[in-house]
C-alpha positions in Angstrom: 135.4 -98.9 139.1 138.6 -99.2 140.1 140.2 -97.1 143.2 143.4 -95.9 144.2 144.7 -96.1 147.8 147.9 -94.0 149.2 148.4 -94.9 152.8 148.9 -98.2 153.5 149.7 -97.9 157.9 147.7 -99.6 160.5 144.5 -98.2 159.3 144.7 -97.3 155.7 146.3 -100.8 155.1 143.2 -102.5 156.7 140.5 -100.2 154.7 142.4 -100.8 151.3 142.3 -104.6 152.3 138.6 -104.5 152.6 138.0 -102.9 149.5 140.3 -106.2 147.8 137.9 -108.1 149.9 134.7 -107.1 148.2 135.9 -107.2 144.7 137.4 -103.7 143.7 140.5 -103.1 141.7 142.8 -101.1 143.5 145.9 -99.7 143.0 148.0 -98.9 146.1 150.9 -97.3 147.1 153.2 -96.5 150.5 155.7 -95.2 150.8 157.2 -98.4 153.0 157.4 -100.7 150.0 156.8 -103.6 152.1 153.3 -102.6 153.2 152.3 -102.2 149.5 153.6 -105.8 149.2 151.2 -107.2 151.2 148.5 -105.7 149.1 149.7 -107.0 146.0 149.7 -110.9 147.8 145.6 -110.2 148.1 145.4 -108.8 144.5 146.5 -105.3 144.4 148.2 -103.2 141.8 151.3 -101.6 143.6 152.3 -98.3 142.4 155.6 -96.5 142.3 154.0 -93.5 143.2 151.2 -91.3 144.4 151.2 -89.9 141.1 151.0 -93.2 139.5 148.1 -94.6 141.4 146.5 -91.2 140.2 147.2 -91.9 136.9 145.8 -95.7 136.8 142.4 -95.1 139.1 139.2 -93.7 138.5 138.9 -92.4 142.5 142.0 -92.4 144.4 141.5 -93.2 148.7 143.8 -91.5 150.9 144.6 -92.2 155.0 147.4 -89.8 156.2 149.0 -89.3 159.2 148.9 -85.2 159.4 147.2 -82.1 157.0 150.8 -81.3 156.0 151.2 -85.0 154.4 147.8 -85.2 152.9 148.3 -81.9 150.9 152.2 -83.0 150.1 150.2 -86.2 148.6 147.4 -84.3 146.8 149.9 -81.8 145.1 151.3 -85.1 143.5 148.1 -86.9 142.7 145.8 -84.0 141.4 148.2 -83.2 137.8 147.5 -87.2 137.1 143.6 -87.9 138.1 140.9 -88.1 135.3 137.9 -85.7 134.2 135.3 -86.5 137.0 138.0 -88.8 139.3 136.8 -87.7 143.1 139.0 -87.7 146.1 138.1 -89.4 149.2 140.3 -88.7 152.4 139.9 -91.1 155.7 142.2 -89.3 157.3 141.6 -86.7 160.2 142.2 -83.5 159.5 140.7 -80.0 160.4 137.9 -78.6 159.3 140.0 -75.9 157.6 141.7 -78.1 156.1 139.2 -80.2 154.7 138.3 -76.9 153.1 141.1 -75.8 152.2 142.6 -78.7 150.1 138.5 -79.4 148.6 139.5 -75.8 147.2 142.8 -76.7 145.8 141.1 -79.8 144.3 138.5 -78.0 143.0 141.0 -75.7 140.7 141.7 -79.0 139.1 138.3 -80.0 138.5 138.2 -82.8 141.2 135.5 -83.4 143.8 136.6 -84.5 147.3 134.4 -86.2 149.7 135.7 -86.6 153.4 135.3 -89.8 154.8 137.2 -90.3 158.3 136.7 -93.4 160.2 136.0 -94.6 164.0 136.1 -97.0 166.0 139.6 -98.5 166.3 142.2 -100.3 164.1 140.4 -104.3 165.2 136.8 -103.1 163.5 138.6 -101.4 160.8 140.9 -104.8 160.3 136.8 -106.2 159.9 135.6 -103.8 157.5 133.3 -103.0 160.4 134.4 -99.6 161.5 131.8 -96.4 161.1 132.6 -94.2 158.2 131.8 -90.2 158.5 130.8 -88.4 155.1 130.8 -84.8 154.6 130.5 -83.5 151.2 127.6 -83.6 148.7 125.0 -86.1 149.3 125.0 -87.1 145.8 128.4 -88.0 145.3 128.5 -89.7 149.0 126.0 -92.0 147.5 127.5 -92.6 144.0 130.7 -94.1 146.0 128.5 -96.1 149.3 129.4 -99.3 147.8 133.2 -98.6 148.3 132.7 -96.6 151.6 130.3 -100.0 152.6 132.8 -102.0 151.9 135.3 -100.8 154.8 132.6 -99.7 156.7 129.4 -101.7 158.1 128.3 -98.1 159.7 127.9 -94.7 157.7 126.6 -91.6 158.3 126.7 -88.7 156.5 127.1 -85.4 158.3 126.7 -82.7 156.2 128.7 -80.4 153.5 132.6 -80.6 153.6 134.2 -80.2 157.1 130.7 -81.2 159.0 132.5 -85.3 159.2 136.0 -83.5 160.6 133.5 -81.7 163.4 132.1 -85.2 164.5 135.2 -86.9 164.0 137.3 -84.4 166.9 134.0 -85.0 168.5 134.1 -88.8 168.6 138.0 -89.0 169.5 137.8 -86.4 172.3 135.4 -88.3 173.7 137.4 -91.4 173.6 140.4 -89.9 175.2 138.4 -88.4 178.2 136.8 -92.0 178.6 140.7 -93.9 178.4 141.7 -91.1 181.1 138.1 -92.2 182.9 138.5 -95.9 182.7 143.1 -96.1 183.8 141.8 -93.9 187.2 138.7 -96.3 187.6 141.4 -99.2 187.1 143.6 -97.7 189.5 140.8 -97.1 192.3 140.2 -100.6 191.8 143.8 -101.7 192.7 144.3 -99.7 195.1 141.3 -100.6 196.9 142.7 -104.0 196.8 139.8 -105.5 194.5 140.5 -108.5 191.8 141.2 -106.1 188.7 140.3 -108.4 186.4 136.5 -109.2 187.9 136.5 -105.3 188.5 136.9 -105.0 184.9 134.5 -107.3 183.9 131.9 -105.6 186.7 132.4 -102.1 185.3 132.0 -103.7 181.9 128.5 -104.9 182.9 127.9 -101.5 184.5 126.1 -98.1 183.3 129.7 -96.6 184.4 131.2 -99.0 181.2 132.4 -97.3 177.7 133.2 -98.4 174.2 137.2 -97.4 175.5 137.0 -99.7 179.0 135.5 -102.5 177.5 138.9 -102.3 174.7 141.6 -99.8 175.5 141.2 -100.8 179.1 142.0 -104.6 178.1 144.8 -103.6 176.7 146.3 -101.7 180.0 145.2 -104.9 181.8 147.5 -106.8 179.4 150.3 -104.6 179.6 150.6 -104.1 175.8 148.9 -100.8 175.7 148.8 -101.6 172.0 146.0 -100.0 170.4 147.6 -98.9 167.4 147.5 -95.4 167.7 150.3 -93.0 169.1 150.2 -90.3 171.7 151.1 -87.5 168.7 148.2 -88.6 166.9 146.2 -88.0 170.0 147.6 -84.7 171.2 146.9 -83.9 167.2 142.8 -84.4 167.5 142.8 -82.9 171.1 143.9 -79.8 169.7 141.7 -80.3 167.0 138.5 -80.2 169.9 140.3 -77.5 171.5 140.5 -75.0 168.6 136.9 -76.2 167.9 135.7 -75.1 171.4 137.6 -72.0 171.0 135.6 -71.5 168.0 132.2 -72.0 169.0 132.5 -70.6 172.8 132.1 -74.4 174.0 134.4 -74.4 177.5 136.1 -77.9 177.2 137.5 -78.3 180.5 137.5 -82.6 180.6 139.3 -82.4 177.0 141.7 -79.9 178.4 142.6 -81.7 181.1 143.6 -84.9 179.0 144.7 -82.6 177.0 147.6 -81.7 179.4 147.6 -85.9 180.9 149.1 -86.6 176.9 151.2 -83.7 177.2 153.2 -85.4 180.6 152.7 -88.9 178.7 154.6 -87.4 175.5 157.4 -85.8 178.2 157.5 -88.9 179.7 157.2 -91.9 176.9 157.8 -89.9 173.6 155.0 -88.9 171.4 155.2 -92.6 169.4 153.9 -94.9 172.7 150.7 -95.8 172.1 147.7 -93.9 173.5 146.8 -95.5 176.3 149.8 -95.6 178.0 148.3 -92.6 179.5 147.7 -95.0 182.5 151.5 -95.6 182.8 151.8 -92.2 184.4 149.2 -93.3 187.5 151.1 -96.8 187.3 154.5 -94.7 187.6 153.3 -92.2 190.1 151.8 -94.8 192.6 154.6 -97.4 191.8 151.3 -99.7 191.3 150.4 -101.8 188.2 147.1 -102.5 186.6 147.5 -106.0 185.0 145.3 -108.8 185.2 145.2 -112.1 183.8 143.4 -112.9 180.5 143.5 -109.8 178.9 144.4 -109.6 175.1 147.5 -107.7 173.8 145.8 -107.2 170.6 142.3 -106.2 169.9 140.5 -109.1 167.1 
């Protein structure tokens, strides 16, 4: 079976690089030729265009950065994928758009399954990240070897937009913990403690978090490089925002990092990386939060 994959960035490049791992055919595109490149160099067909890895794969992968993008990109591949071919989006999108583009796909007689992924770039760069599937259960299972093979961790969720519910869920969740974890580091300075052994105490500590124990090495460092951007993040808050809207859930933690990546956007631009949310304590209190021995890059 051979898979297409449009989206080559610092997640969809790792995902299509595990599915080259394990023994799939897959024709990529991106479009930063140079990315695709790199595919090619582990046995990849690069294509000239979305269209054109429609046209040469059974299933065609996509992991975009924004709804608006993955429906630009599905406009182009639907006129070119085969009777039966089904779409499978990583990216994190809505639930109405998840729903919304499944319709348009539909009209053209192709299935989509949603398949976003979490738990950072370093598990994804592993094939070890946790892959959420909404769509019918049938079809999930028809394509788990491919979905196993960037992901060690699946779980399906439900019928289309049930894995975009979880997904907000997951991130919002992540943000309120990086928000928890700079102001933890912070009390820790301040209160003129070793930060490093304070790290490595609340690490061993019912106060620790999946986002302390890696985001928070990253502030420690300095690099703040997680690979993902404050826009991205101010574009799931809202997700969980609108969601709590929805269902009469008050959201007040989510809305108040909601508003702490707002002033980080003001103040660093909406391309610094997440958790440079902690820059704005470091900056307000003229204190920093590095520590020896702490990676600039999560492995």
């Amino acid at each position: 079976m051979r898979y297409g994959y449009i989206g080559l960035g610092n997640l969809g490049g790792h995902l299509a690089a595990s599915l080259l791992r394990r023994g799939f055919e897959v024709v990529v595109y991106d479009r930063d030729l140079t990315l695709a490149e790199r595919h090619r160099a582990m046995g990849g067909i690069v294509a000239a265009s979305p269209a054109e890895v429609a046209a040469q794969a059974d299933h065609v992968f996509t992991c975009l950065p924004s709804p608006a993008v993955s429906e630009a990109v599905l406009a182009q591949i639907l006129p070119e994928m085969k009777p039966g071919a089904v779409w499978i989006e990583n990216s994190t999108l809505s639930r109405d758009d998840i729903l919304r583009l499944a319709g348009l796909a539909a009209e053209s007689g192709i299935q989509m399954i949603e398949a976003p992924v979490t738990g950072g770039v370093h598990l994804a760069a592993r094939g070890e990240i946790t892959v959420l599937m909404g769509g019918d259960k049938a079809l999930c299972e028809a394509h788990r070897p491919a979905l196993e093979a960037i992901g060690n961790r699946l779980f399906h969720m439900g019928p289309l937009g049930s894995a975009a519910i979880i997904k907000v869920i997951t991130n919002m969740l992540a943000f309120i913990h990086l928000k928890a974890s700079a102001e933890a580091l912070m009390l820790a300075k301040r209160g003129g403690l070793d930060l490093g052994q304070a790290w490595h105490a609340i690490a061993a500590s019912s106060g620790t978090s999946f986002v302390h124990e890696t985001e928070g090495a990253l502030i420690l460092n300095g690099s703040y490089d997680i690979a993902f951007n404050i826009d991205l993040a101010l574009k799931d808050l809202g997700f969980a925002l609108g969601f709590g809207k929805e269902f009469g859930v008050p959201l007040d933690l989510a809305s108040m990092t909601h508003q702490t990546y707002v002033a980080a956007k003001a103040a660093y631009g909406g391309h610094a990386q997440s958790p440079e949310i902690a820059r704005l304590l470091e900056d307000l209190l003229k204190t920093d939060l590095r520590a020896e021995g702490f990676p600039a890059r999560l492995e």
